[in-house]
PQR file of N, CA, C, O and H, with PARSE charges and radii, in Angstrom:
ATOM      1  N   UNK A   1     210.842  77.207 180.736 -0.4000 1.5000
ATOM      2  CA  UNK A   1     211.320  75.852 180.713 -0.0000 2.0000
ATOM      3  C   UNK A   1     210.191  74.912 181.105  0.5500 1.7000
ATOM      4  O   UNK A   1     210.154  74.629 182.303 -0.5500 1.4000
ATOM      5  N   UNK A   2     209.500  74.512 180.520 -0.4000 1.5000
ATOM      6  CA  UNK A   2     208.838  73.120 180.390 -0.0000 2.0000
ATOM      7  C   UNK A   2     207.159  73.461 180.309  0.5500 1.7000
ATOM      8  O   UNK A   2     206.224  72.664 180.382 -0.5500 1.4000
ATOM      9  H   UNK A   2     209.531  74.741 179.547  0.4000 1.0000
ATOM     10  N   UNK A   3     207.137  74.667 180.164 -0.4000 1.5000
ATOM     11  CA  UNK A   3     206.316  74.961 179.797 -0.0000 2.0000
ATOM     12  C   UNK A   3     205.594  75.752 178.143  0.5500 1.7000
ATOM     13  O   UNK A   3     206.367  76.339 177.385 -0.5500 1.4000
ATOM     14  H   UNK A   3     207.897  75.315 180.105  0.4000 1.0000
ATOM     15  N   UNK A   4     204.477  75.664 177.898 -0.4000 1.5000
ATOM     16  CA  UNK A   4     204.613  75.383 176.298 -0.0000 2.0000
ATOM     17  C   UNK A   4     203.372  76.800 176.129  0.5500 1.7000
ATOM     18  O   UNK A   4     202.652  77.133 177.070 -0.5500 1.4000
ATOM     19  H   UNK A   4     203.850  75.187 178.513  0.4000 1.0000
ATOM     20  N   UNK A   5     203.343  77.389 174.947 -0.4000 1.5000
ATOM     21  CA  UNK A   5     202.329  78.860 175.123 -0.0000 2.0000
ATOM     22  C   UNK A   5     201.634  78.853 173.988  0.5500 1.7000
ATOM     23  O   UNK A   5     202.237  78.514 172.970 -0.5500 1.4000
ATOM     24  H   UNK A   5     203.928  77.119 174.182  0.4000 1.0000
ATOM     25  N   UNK A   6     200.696  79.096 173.930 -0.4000 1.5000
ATOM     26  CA  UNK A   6     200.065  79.485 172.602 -0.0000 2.0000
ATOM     27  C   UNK A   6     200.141  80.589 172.020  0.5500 1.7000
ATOM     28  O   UNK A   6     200.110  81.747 172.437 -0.5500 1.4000
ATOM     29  H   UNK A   6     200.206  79.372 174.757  0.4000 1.0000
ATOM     30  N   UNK A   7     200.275  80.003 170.706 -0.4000 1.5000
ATOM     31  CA  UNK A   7     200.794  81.139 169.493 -0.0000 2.0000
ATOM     32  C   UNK A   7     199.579  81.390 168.399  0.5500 1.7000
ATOM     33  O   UNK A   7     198.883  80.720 167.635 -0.5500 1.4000
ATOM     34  H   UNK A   7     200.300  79.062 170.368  0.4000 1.0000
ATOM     35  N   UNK A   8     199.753  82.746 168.789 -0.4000 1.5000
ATOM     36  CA  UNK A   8     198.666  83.724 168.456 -0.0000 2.0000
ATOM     37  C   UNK A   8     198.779  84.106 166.861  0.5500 1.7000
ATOM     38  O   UNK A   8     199.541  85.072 166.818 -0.5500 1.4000
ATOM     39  H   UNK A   8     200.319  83.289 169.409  0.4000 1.0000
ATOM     40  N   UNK A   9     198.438  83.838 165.804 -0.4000 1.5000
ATOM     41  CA  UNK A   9     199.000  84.594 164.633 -0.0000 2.0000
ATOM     42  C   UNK A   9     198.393  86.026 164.451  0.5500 1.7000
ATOM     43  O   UNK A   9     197.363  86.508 164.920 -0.5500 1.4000
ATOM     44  H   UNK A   9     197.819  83.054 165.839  0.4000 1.0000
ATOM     45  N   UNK A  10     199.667  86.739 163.347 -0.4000 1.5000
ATOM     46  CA  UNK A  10     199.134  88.185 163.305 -0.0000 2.0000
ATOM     47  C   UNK A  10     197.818  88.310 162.633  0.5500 1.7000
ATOM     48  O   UNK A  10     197.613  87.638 161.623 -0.5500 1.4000
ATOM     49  H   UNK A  10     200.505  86.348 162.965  0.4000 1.0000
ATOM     50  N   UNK A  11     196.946  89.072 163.078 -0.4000 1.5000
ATOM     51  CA  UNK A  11     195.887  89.685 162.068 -0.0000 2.0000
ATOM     52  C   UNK A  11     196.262  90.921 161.076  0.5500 1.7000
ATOM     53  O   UNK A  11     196.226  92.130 161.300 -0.5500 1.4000
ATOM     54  H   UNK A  11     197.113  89.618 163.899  0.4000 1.0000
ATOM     55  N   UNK A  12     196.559  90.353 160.143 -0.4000 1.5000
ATOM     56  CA  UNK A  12     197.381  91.094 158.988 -0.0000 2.0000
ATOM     57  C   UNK A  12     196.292  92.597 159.025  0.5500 1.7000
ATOM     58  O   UNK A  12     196.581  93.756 159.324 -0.5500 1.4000
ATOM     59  H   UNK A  12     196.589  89.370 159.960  0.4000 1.0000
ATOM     60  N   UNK A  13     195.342  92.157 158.710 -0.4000 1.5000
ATOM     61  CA  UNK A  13     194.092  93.616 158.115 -0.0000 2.0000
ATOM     62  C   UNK A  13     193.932  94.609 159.362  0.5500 1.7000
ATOM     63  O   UNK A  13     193.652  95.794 159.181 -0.5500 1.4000
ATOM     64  H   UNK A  13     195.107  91.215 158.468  0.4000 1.0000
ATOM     65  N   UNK A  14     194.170  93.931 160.942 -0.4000 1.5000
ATOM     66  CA  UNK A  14     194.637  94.944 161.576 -0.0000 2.0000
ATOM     67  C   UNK A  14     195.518  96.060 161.627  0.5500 1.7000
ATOM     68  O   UNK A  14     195.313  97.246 161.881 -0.5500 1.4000
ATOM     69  H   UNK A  14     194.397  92.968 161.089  0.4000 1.0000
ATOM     70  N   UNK A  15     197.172  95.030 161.148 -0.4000 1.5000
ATOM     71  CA  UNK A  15     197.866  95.923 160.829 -0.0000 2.0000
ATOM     72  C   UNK A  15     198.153  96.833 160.053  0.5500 1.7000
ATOM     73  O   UNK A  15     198.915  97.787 160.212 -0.5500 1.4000
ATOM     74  H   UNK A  15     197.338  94.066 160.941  0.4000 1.0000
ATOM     75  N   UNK A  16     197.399  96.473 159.009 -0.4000 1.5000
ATOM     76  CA  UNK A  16     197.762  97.173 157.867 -0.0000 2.0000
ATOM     77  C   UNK A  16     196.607  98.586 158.126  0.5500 1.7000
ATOM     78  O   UNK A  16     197.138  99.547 157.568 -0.5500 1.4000
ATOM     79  H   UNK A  16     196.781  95.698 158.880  0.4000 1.0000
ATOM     80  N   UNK A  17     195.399  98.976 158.694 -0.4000 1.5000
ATOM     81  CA  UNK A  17     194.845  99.335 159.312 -0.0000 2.0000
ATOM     82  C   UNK A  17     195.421 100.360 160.466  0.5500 1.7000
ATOM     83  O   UNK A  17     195.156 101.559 160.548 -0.5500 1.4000
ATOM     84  H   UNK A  17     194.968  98.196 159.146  0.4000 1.0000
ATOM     85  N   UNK A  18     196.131  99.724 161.190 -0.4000 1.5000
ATOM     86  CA  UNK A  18     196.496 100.985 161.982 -0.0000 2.0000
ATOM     87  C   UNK A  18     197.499 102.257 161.436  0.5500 1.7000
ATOM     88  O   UNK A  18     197.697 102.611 160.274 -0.5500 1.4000
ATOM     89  H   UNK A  18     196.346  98.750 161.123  0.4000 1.0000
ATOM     90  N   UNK A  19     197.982 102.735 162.530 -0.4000 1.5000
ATOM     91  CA  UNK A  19     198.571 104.704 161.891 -0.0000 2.0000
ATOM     92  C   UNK A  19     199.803 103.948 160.876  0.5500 1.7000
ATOM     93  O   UNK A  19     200.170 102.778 160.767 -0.5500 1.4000
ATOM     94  H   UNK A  19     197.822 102.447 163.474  0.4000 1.0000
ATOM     95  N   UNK A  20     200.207 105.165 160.244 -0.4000 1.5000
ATOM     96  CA  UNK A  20     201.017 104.826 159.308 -0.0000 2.0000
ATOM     97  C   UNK A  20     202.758 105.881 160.298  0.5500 1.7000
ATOM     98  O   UNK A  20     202.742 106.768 161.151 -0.5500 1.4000
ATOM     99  H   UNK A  20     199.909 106.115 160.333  0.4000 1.0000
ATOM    100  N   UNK A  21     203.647 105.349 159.775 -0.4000 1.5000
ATOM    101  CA  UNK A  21     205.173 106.494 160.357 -0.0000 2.0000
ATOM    102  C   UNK A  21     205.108 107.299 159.271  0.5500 1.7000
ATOM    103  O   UNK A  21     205.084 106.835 158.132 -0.5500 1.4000
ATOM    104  H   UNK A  21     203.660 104.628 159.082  0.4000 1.0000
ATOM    105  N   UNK A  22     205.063 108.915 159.598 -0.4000 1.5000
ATOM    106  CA  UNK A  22     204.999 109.665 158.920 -0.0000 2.0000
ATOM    107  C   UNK A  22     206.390 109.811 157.961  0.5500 1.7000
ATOM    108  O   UNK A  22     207.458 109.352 158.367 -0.5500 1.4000
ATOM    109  H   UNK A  22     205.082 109.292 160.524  0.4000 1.0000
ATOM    110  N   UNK A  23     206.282 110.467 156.700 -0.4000 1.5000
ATOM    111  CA  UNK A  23     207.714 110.264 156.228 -0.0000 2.0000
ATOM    112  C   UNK A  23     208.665 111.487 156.915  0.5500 1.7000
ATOM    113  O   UNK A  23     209.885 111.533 156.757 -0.5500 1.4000
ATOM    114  H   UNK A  23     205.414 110.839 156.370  0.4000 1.0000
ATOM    115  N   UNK A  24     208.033 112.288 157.560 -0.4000 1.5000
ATOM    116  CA  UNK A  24     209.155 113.374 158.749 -0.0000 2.0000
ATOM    117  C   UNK A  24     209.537 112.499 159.462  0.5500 1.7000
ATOM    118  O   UNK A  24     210.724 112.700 159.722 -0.5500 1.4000
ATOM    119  H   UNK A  24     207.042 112.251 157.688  0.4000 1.0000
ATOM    120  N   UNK A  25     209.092 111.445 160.021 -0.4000 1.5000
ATOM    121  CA  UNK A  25     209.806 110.677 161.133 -0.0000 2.0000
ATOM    122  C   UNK A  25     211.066 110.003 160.971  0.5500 1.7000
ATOM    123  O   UNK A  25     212.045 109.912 161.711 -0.5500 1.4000
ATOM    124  H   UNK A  25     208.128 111.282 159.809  0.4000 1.0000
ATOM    125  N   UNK A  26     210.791 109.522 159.749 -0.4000 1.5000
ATOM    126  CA  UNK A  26     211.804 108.612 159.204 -0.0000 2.0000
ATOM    127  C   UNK A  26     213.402 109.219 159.485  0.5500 1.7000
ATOM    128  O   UNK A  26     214.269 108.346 159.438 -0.5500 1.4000
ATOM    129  H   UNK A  26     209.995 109.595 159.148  0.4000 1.0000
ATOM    130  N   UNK A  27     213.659 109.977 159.641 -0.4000 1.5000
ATOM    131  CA  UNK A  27     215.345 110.061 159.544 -0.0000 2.0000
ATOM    132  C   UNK A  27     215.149 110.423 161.585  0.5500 1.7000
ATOM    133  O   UNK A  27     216.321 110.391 161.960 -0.5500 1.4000
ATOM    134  H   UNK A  27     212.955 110.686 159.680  0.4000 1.0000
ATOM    135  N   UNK A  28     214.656 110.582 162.286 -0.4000 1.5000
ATOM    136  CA  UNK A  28     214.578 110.067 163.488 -0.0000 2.0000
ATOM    137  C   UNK A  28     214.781 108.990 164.059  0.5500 1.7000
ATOM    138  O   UNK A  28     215.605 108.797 164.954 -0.5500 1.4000
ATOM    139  H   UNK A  28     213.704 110.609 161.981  0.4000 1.0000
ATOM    140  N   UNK A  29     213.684 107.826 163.351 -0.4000 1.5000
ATOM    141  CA  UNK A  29     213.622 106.290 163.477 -0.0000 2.0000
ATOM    142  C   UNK A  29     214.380 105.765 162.695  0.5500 1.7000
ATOM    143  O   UNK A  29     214.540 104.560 162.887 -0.5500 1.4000
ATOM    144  H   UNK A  29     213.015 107.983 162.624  0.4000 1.0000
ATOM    145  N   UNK A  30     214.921 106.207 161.870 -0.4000 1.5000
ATOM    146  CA  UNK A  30     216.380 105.473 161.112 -0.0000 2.0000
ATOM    147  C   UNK A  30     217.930 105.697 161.570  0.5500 1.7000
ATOM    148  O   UNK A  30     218.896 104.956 161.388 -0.5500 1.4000
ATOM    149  H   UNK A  30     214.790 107.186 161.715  0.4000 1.0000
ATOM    150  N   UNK A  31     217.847 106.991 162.241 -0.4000 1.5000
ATOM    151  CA  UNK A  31     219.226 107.597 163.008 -0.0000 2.0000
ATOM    152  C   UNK A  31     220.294 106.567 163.425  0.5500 1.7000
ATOM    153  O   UNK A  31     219.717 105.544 163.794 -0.5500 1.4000
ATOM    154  H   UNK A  31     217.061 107.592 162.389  0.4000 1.0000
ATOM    155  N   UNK A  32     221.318 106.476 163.486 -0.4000 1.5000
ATOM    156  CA  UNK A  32     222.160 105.500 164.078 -0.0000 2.0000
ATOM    157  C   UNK A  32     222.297 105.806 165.379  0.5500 1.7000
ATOM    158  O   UNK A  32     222.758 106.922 165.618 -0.5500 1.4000
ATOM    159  H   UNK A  32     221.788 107.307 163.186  0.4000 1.0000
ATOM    160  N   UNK A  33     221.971 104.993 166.431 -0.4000 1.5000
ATOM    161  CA  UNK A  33     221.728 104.988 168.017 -0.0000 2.0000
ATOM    162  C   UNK A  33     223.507 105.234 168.515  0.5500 1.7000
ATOM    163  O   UNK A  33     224.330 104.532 167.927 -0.5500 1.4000
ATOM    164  H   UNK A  33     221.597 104.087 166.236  0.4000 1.0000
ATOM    165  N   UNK A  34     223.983 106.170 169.523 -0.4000 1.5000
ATOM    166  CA  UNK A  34     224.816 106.135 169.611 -0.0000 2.0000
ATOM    167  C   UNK A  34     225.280 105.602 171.187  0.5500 1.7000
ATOM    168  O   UNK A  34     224.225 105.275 171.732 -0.5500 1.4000
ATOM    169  H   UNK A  34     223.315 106.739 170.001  0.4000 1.0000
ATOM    170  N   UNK A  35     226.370 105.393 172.090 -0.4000 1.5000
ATOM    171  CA  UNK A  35     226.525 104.740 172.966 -0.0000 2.0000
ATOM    172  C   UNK A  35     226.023 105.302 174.435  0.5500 1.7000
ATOM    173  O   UNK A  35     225.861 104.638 175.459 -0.5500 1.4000
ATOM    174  H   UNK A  35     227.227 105.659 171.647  0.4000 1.0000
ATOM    175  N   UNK A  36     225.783 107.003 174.203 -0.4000 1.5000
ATOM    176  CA  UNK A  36     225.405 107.612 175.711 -0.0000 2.0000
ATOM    177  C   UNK A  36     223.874 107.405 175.138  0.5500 1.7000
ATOM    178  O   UNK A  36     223.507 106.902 176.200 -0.5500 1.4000
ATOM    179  H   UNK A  36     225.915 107.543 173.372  0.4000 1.0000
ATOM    180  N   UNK A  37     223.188 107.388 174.678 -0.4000 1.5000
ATOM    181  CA  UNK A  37     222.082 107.445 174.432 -0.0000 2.0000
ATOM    182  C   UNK A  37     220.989 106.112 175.126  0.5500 1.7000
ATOM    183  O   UNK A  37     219.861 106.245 175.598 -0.5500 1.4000
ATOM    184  H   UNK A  37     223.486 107.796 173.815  0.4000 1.0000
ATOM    185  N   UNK A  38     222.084 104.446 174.917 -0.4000 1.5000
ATOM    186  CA  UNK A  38     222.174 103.262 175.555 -0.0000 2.0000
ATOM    187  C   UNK A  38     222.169 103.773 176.751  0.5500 1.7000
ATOM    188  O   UNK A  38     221.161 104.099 177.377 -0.5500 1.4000
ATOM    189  H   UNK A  38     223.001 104.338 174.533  0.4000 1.0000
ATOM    190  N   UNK A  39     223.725 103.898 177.249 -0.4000 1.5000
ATOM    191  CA  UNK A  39     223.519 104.528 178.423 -0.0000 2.0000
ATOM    192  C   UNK A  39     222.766 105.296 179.520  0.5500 1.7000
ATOM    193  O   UNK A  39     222.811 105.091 180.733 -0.5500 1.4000
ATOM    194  H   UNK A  39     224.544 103.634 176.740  0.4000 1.0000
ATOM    195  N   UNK A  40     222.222 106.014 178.999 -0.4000 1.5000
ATOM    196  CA  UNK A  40     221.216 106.865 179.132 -0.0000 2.0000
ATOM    197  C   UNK A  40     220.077 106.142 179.750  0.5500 1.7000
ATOM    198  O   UNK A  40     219.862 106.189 180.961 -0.5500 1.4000
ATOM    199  H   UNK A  40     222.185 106.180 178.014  0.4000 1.0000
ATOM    200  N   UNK A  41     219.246 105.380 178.791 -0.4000 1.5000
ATOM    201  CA  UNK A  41     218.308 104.582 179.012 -0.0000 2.0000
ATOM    202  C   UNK A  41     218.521 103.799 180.167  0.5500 1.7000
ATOM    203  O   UNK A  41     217.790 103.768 181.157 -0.5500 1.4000
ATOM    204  H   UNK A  41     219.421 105.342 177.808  0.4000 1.0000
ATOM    205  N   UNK A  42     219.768 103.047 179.948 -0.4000 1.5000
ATOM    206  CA  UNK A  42     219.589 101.647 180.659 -0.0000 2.0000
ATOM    207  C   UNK A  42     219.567 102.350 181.949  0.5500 1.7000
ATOM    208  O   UNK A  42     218.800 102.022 182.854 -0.5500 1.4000
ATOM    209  H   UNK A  42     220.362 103.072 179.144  0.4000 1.0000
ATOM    210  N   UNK A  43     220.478 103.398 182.041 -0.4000 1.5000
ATOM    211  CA  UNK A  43     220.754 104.184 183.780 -0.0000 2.0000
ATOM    212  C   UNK A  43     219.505 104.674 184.093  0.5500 1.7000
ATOM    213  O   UNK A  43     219.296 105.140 185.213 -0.5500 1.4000
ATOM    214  H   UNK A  43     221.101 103.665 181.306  0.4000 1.0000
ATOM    215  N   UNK A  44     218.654 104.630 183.255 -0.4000 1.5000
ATOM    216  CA  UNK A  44     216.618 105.484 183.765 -0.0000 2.0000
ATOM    217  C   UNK A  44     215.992 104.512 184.287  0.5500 1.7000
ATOM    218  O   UNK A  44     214.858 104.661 184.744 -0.5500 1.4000
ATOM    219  H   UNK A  44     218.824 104.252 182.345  0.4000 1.0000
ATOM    220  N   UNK A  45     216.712 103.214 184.303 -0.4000 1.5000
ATOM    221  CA  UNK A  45     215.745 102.021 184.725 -0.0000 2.0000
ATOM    222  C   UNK A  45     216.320 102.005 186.260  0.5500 1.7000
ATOM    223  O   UNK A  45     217.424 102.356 186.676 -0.5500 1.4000
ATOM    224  H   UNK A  45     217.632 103.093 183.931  0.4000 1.0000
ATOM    225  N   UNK A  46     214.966 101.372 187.089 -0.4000 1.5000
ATOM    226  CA  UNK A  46     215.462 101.388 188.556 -0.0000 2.0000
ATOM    227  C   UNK A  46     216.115  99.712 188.294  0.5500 1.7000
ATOM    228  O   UNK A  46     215.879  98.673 187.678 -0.5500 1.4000
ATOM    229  H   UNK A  46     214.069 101.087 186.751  0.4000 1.0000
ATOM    230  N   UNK A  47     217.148 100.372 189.313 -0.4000 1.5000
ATOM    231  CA  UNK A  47     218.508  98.949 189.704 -0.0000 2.0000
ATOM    232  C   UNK A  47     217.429  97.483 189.833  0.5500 1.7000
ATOM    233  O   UNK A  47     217.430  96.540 189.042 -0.5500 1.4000
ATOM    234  H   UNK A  47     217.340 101.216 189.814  0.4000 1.0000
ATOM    235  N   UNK A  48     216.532  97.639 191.091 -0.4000 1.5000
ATOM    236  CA  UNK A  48     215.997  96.411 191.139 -0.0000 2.0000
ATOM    237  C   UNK A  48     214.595  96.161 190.469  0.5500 1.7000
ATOM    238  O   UNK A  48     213.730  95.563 191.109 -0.5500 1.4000
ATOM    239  H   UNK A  48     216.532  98.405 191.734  0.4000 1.0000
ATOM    240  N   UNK A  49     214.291  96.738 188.821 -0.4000 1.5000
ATOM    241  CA  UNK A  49     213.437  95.832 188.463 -0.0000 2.0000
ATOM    242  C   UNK A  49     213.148  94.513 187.812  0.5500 1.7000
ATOM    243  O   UNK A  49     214.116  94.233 187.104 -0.5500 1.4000
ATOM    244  H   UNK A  49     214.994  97.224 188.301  0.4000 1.0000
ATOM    245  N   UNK A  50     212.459  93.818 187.768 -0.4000 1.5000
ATOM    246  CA  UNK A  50     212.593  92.523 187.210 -0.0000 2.0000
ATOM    247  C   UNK A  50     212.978  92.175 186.239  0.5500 1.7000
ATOM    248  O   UNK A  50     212.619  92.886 185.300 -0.5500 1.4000
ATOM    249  H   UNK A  50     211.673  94.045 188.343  0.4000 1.0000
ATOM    250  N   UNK A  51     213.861  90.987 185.879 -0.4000 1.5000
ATOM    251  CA  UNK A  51     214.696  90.709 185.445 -0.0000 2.0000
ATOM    252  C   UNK A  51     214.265  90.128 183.780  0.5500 1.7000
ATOM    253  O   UNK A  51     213.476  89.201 183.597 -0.5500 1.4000
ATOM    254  H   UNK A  51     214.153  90.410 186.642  0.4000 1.0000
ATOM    255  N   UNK A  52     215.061  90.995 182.506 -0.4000 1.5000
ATOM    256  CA  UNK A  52     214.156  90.742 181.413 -0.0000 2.0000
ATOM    257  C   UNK A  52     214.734  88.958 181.094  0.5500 1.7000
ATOM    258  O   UNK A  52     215.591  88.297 181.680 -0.5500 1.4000
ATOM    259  H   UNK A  52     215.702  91.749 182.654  0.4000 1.0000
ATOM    260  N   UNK A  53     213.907  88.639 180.018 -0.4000 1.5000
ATOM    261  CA  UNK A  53     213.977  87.521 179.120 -0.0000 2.0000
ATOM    262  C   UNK A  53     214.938  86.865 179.321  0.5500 1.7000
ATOM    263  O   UNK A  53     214.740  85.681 179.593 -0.5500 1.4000
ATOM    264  H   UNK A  53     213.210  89.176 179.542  0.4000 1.0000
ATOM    265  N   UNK A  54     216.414  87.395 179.264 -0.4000 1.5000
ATOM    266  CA  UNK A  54     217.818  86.813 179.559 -0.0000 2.0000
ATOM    267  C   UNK A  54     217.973  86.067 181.060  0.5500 1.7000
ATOM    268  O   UNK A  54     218.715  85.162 181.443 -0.5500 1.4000
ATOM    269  H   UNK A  54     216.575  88.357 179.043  0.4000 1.0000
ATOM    270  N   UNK A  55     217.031  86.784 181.670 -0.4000 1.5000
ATOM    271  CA  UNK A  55     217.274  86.909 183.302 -0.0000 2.0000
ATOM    272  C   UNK A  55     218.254  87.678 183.769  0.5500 1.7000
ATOM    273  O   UNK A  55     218.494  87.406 184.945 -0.5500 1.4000
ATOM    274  H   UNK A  55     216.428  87.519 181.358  0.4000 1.0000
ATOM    275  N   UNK A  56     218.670  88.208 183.497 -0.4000 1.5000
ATOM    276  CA  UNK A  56     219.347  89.795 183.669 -0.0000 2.0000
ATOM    277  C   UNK A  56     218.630  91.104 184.416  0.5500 1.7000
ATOM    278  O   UNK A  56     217.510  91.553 184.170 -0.5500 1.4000
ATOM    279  H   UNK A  56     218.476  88.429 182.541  0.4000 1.0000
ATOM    280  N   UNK A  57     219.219  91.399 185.016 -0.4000 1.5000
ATOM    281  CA  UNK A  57     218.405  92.722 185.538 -0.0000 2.0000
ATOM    282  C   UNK A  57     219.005  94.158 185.371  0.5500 1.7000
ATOM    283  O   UNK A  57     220.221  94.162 185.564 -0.5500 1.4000
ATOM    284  H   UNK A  57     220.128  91.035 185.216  0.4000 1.0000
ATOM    285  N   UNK A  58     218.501  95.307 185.082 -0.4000 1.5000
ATOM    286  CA  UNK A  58     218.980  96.450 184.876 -0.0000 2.0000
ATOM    287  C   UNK A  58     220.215  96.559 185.710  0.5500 1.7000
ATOM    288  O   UNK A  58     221.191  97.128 185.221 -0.5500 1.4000
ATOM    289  H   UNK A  58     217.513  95.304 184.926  0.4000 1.0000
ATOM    290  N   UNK A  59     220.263  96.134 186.760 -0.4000 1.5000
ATOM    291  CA  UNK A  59     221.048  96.310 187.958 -0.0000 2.0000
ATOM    292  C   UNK A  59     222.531  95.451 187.573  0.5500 1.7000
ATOM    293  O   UNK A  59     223.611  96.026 187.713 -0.5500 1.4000
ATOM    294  H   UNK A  59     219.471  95.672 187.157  0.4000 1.0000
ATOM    295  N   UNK A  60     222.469  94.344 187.189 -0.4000 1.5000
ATOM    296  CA  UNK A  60     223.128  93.407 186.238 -0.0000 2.0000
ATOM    297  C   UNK A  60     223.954  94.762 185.581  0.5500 1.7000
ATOM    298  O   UNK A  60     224.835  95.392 186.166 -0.5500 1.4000
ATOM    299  H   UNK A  60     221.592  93.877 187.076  0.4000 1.0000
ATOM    300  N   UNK A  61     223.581  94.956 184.612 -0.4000 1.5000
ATOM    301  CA  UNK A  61     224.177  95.471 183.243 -0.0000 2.0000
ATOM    302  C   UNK A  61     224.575  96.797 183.947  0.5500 1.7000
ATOM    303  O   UNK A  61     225.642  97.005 183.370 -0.5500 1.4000
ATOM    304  H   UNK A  61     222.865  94.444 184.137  0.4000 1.0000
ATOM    305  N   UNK A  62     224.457  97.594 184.615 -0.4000 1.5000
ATOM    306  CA  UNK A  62     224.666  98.925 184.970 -0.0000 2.0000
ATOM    307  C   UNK A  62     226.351  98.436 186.006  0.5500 1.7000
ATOM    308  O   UNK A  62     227.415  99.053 185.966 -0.5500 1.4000
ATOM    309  H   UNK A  62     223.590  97.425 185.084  0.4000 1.0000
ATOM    310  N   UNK A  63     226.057  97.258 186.773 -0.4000 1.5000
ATOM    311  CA  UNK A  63     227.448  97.039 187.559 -0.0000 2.0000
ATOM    312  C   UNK A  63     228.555  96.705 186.208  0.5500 1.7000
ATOM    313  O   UNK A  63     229.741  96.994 186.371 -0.5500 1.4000
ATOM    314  H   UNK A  63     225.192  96.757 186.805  0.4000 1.0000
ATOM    315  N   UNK A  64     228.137  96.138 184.991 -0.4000 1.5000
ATOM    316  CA  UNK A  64     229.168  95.499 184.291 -0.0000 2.0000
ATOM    317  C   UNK A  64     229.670  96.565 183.047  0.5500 1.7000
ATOM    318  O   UNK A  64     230.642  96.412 182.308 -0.5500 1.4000
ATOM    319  H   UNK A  64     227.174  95.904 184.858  0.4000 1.0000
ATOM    320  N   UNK A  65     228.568  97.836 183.062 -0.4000 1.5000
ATOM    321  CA  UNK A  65     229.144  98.786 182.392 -0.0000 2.0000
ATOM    322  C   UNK A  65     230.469  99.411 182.791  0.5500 1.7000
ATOM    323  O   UNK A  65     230.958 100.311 182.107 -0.5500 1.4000
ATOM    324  H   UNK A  65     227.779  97.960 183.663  0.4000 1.0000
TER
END
């Protein structure tokens, strides 16, 4: 809030440049995410770390599960 950031654009030839996703990966990284899996994660985070983007904290979302 009231503060303003500079915006960086992508360097396209970098990206295109770095590793490629192998096509074995693909039905891994395409999988449909299921709800213990969320779970899972969010419960690996410690209760009091800092609070993301939303201002929310792991600790937040784990009491309202």
């Amino acid at each position: 809030m009231g503060t303003s950031r500079q915006v960086i654009s992508i360097d396209l030839p970098s990206c295109l440049a770095g590793t490629i996703v192998s096509h074995d990966s693909w039905p891994t990284l395409t999988a449909p995410i299921n709800y213990q899996e969320i779970k899972t994660a969010l419960f690996s985070i410690g209760t009091s770390k800092s609070p993301g983007p939303d201002g929310f904290s792991s600790g937040f979302f784990k009491d309202a599960w």
